[in-house]
mmCIF file of the C-alpha atoms, coordinates in Angstrom:
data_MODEL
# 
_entry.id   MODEL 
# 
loop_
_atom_site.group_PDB 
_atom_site.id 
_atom_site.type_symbol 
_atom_site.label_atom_id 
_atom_site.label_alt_id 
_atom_site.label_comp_id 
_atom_site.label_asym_id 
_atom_site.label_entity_id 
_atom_site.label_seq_id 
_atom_site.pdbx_PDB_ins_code 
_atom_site.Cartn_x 
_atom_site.Cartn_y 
_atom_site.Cartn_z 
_atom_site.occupancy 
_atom_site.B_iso_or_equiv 
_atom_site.pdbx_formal_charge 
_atom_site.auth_seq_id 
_atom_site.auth_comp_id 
_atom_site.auth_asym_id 
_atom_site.auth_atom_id 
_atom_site.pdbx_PDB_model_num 
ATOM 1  C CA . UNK A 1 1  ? -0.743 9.842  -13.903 1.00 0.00 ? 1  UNK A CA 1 
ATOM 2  C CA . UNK A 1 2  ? 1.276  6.757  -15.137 1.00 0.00 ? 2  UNK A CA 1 
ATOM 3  C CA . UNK A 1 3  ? 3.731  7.505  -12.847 1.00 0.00 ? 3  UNK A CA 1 
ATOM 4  C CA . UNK A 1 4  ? 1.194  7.250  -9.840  1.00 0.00 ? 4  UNK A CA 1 
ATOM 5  C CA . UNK A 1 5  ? -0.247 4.321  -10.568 1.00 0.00 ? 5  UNK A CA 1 
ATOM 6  C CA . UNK A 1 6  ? 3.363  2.828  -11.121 1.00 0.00 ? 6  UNK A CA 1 
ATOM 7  C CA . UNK A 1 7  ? 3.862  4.140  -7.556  1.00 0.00 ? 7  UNK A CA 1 
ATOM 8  C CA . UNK A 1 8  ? 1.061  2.594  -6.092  1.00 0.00 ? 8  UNK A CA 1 
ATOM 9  C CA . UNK A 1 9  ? 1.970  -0.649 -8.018  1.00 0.00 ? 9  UNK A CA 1 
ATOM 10 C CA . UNK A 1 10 ? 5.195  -1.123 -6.027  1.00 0.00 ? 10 UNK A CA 1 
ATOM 11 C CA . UNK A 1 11 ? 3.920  -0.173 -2.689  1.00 0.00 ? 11 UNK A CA 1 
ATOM 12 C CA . UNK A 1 12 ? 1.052  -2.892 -3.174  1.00 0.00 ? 12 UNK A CA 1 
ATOM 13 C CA . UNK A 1 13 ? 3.511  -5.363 -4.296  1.00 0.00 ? 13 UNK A CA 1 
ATOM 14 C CA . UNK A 1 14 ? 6.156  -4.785 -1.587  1.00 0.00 ? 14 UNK A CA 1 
ATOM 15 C CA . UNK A 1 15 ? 3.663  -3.530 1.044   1.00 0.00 ? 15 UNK A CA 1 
ATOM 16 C CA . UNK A 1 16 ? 2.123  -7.202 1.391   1.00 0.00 ? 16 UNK A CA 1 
ATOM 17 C CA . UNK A 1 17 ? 5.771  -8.037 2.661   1.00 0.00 ? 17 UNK A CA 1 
ATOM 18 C CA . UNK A 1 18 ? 6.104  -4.896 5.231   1.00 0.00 ? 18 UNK A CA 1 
ATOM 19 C CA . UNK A 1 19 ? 2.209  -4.799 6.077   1.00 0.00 ? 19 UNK A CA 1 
ATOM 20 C CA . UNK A 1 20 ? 2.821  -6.872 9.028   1.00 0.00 ? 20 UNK A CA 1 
ATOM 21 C CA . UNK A 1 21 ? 6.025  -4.516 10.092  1.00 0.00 ? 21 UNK A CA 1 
ATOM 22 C CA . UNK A 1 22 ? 4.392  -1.320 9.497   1.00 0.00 ? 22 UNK A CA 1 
ATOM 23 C CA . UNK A 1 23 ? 1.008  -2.665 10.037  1.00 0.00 ? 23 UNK A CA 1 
ATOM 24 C CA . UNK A 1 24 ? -0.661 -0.388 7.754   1.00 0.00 ? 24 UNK A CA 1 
ATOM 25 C CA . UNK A 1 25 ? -2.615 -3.240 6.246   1.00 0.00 ? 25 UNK A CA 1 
# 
């Protein structure tokens, strides 16, 4: 589970950088 929410950590942290490329969010 750690490993999950690690996961989800760094695609949070660098998805507010690609969220305008990918424009998931």
């Amino acid at each position: 589970m750690k490993q999950y929410l690690d996961l989800m950590r760094k695609v949070l942290d660098s998805g507010v950088e690609k969220s305008d490329r990918t424009g998931t969010g």
